[in-house]
C-alpha positions in Angstrom: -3.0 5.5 3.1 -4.1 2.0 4.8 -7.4 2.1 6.6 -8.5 -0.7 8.9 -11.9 -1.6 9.3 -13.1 -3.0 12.4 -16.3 -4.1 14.5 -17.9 -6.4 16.6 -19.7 -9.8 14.6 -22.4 -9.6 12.9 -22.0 -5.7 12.4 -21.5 -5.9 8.3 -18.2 -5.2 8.2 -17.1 -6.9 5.4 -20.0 -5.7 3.3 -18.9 -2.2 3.7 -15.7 -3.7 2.4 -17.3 -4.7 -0.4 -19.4 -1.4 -0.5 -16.0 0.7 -0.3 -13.6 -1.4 -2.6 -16.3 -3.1 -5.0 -15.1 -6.2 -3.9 -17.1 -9.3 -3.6 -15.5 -10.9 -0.3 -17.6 -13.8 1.4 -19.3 -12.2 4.7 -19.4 -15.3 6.5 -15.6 -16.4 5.9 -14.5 -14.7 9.4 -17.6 -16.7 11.1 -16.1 -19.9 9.8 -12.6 -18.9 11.1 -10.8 -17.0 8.7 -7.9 -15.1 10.1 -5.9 -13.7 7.2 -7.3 -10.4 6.2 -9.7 -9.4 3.4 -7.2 -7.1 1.4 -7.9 -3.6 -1.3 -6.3 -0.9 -2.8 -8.5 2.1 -4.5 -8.7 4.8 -6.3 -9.5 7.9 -4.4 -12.2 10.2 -6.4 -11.0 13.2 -7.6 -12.8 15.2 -10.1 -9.5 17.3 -10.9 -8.0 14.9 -12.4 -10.7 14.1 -15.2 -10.4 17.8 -16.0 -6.9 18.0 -16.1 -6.9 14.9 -18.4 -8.9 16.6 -20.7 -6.4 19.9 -20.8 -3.3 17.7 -21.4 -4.2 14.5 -23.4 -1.3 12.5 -21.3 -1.1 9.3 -21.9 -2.3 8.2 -18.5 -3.6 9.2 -15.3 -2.6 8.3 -12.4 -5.2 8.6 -8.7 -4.1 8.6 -5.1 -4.9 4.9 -3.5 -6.2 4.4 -0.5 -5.8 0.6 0.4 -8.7 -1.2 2.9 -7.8 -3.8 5.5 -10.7 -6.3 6.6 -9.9 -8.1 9.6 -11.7 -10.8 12.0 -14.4 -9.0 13.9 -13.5 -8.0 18.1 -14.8 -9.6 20.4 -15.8 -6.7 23.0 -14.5 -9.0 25.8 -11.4 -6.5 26.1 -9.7 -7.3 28.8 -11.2 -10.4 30.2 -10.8 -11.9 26.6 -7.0 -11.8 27.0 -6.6 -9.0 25.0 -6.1 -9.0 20.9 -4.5 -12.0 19.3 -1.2 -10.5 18.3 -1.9 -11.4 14.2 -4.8 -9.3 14.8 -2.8 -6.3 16.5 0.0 -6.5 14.1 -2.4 -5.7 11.1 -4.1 -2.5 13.6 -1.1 -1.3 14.5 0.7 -0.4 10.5 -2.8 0.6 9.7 -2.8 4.8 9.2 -6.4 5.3 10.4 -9.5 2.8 12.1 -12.9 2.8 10.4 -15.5 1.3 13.2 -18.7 -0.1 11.5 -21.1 -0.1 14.2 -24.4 -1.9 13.5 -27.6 0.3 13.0 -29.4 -2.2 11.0 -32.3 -5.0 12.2 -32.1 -8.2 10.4 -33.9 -11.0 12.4 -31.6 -13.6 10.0 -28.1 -12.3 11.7 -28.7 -12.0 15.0 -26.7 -9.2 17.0 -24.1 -11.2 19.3 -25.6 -9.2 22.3 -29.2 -9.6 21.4 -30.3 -6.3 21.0 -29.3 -3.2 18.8 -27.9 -0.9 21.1 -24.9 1.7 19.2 -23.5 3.3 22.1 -22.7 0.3 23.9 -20.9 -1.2 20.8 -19.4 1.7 20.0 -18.1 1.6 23.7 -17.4 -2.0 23.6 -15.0 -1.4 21.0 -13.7 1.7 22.2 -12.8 0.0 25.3 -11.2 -3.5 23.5 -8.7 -1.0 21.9 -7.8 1.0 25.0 -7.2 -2.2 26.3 -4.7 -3.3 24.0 -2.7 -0.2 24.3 -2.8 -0.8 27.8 -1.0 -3.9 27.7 1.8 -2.2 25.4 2.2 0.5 28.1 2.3 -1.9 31.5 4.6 -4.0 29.9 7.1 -0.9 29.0 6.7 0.7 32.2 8.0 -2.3 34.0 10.5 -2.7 31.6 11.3 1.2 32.3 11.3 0.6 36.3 13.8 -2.1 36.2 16.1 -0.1 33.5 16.4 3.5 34.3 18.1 3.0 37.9 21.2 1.6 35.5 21.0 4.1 32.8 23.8 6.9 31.9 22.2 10.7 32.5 21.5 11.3 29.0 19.6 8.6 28.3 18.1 8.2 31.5 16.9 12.1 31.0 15.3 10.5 28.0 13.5 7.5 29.3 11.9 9.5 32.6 10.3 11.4 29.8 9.2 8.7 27.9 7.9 7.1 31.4 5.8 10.3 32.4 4.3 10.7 29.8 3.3 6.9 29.4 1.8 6.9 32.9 -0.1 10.6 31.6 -1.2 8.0 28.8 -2.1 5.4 31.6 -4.3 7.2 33.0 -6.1 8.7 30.3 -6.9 5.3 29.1 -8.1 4.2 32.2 -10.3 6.9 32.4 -11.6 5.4 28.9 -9.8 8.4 26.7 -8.5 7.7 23.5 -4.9 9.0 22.7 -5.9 10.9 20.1 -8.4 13.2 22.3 -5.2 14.1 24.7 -3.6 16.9 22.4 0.0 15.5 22.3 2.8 17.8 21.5 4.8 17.0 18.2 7.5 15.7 20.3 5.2 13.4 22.2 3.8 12.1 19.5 7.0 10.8 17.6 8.0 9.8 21.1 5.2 7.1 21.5 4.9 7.1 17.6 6.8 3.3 17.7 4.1 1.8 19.7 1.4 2.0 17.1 -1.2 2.8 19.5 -4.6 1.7 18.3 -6.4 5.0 20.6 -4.0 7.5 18.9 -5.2 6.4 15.2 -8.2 8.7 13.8 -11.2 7.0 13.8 -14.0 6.8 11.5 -17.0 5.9 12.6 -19.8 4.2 10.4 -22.9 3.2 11.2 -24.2 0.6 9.1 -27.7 1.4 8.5 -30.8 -0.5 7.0 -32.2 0.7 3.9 -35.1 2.0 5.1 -32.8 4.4 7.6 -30.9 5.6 5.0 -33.1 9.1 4.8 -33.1 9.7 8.5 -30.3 7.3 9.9 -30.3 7.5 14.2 -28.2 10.1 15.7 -24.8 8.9 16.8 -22.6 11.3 19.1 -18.9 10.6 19.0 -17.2 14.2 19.8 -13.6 12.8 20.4 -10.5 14.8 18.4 -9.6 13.0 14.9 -13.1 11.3 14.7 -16.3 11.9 12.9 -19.3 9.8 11.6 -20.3 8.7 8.5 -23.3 6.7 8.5 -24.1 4.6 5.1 -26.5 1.5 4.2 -23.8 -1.2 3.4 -25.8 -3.8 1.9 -26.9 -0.8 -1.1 -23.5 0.5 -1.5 -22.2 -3.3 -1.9 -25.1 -3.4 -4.4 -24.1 -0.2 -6.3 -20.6 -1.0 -6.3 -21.4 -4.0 -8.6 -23.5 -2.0 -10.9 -21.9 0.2 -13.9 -21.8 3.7 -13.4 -25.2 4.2 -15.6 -27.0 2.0 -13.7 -25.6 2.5 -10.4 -27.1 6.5 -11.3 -30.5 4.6 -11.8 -30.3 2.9 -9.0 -29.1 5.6 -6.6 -32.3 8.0 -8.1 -34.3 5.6 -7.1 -33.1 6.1 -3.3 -32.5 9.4 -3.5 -29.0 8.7 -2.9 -27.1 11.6 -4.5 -23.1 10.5 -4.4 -22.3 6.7 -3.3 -20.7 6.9 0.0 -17.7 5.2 -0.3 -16.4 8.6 -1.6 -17.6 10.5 1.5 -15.9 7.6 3.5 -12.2 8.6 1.6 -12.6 12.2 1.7 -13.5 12.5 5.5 -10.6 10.1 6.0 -8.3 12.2 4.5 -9.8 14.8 6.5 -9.4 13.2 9.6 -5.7 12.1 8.9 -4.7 15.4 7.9 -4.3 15.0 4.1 -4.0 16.7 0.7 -2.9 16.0 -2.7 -1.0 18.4 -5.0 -1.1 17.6 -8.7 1.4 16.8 -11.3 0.3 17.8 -15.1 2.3 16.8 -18.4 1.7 14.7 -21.7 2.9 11.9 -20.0 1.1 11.5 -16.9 -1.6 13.6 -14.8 -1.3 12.4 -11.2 -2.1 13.1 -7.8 0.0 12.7 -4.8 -0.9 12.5 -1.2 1.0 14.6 1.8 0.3 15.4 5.3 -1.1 19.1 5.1 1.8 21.5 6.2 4.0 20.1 4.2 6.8 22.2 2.7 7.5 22.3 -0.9 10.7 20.2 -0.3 9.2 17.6 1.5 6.2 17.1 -0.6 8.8 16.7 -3.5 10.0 13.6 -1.6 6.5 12.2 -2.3 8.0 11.7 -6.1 11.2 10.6 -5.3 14.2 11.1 -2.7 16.6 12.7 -5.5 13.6 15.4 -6.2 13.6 16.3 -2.3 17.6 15.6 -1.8 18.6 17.9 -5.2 15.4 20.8 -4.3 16.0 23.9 -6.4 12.7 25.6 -6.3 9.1 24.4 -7.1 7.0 26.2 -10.3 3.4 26.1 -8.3 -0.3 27.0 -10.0 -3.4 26.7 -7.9 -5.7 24.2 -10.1 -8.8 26.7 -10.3 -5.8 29.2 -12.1 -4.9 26.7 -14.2 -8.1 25.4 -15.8 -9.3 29.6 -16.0 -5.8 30.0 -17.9 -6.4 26.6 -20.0 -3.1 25.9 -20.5 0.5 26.0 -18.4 1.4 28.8 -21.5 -1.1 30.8 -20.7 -1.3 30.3 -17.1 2.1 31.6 -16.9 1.8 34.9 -19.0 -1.4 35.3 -16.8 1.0 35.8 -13.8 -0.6 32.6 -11.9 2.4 30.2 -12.2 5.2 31.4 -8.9 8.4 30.4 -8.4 8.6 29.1 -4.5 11.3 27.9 -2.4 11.7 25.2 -0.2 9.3 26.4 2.9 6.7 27.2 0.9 3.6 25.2 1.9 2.2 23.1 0.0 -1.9 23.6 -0.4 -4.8 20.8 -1.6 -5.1 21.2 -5.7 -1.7 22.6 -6.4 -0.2 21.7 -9.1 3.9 21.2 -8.8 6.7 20.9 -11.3 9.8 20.5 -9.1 12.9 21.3 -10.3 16.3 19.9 -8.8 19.8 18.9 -9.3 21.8 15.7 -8.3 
């Protein structure tokens, strides 16, 4: 999973980076021109795992990642500014999902860009940079359409006039100012425009970036599009706790009344948002979790391993994880009747725990 966060200057965007990947990136190097990337992989929390561990002894254990892409902050010129550079929209469009830190905080010593705090019309002025982007994308494929389609064999031109409706449907959405992702696409639609990597259609996570003393009541911010949500969190602390060791982090957190940091809230609302699970592997050698698109049939989700897994399927040996750890053992779990034998539609749920079994 590759998250990209985003922003307008000034809105601490690169702290959270730090807060969410305990990184120690410079905050200023995008000020001074910086244009490659700030760049993270992480583990994402998952308090299965440390009990699993415990059951099996293996001799490792093995997280989901999630990795975290910090790039240049936008300029909320949108269209007049000429659009996004295209370094800048090649590392948007491979990203899976867009985190949008919006600035909440007042610091007199980092002024905001537009003078004032104002969180709606960021959030806008971002909103509208990326609608903008995927704008150009779809003007410069509908011309490309208009001249080609008139010299097209039936079959395909059947195919493009579909793939031209429904970009002028997305056209008009956009100019409208609504994101992809709050149109509703049909599965077909969507792997029909999937290509274009528009920025709109990505889920979007939405974090305010409050000052401390906010953290307790942070201001209301009212984003009700599909695939989106908020998650306010005080970036400067997190970056702080994300230095600390886990007992003092504890401390320190008590002394906020901060009960969880949020960088974990942050990864499990993203998966959320993106439509993710994990299912569990178990064995002396490794406990591990692996991430899939919830839905996901048995067969598939044994891809996630490895292609000769999915490609040789016989059947998949699953066991919810609450059975598992009642039972204490696979033995056990097994002559308590919790461990099934399913076949390759079976749908995969969060926490099961898999052993496929194939032949190639």
């Amino acid at each position: 999973m590759k998250i990209a966060l985003i922003g307008l200057a000034n809105s601490g965007k690169t702290t959270v980076f730090n807060a969410l990947t305990r990184g120690t990136a410079a905050t200023t190097a995008y000020s001074s021109g910086q244009l490659e990337p700030n760049l993270a992989t992480v583990k994402v929390p998952d308090e299965r795992l440390a009990v699993l561990t415990g059951i099996f002894k293996p001799k490792k254990t093995v997280h989901a990642d999630v990795q975290y892409i910090d790039v240049a902050g936008l300029s909320g010129g949108g269209r007049q500014g000429g659009g996004l550079p295209p370094a800048l929209l090649n590392y948007l469009g491979t990203a899976d999902a867009l985190l949008h830190v919006v600035r909440a905080f007042e610091d007199s010593g980092v002024p905001h860009p537009d003078g004032s705090l104002d969180l709606g019309r960021d959030v806008q002025a971002v909103d509208l940079e990326l609608a903008f982007s995927d704008l150009a994308i779809i003007e410069r494929r509908l011309s490309r359409l208009s001249a080609e389609i008139p010299k097209m064999a039936a079959k395909e031109k059947e195919l493009r006039l579909a793939e031209q409706e429904l970009l002028v449907r997305l056209q008009a959405a956009l100019e409208a100012e609504t994101p992809i992702r709050a149109l509703g696409l049909s599965d077909e639609e969507q792997r029909m425009i999937r290509g274009y990597q528009f920025l709109t259609a990505k889920p979007l996570l939405l974090v305010p970036n409050v000052g401390e003393a906010q953290i307790a009541a942070p201001p209301t911010l009212e984003y009700a599009y599909p695939q989106s949500a908020v998650v306010p969190l005080c970036g400067k602390i997190e970056a702080e706790l994300a230095q600390l060791d886990d007992e003092d982090a504890q401390s320190f957190m008590d002394d906020l009344g901060i009960t969880s940091p949020a960088r974990d809230l942050v990864i499990q609302r993203s998966y959320d948002l993106m439509g993710l699970i994990s299912f569990l592997t178990v064995g002396p050698d490794e406990v591990r979790a692996w991430t899939i698109r919830r839905g996901m049939p048995a067969v598939e989700a044994a891809g996630a391993i490895h292609s000769d897994i999915q490609r040789g399927f016989i059947r998949a040996e699953v066991v919810p994880y609450a059975d598992l750890v009642k039972a204490g053992a696979m033995a056990e779990a097994k002559k308590q009747g919790t461990v099934r034998m399913e076949g390759k539609t079976y749908i995969v749920q969060d926490g099961d725990i898999c052993h496929f079994l194939f032949n190639v």
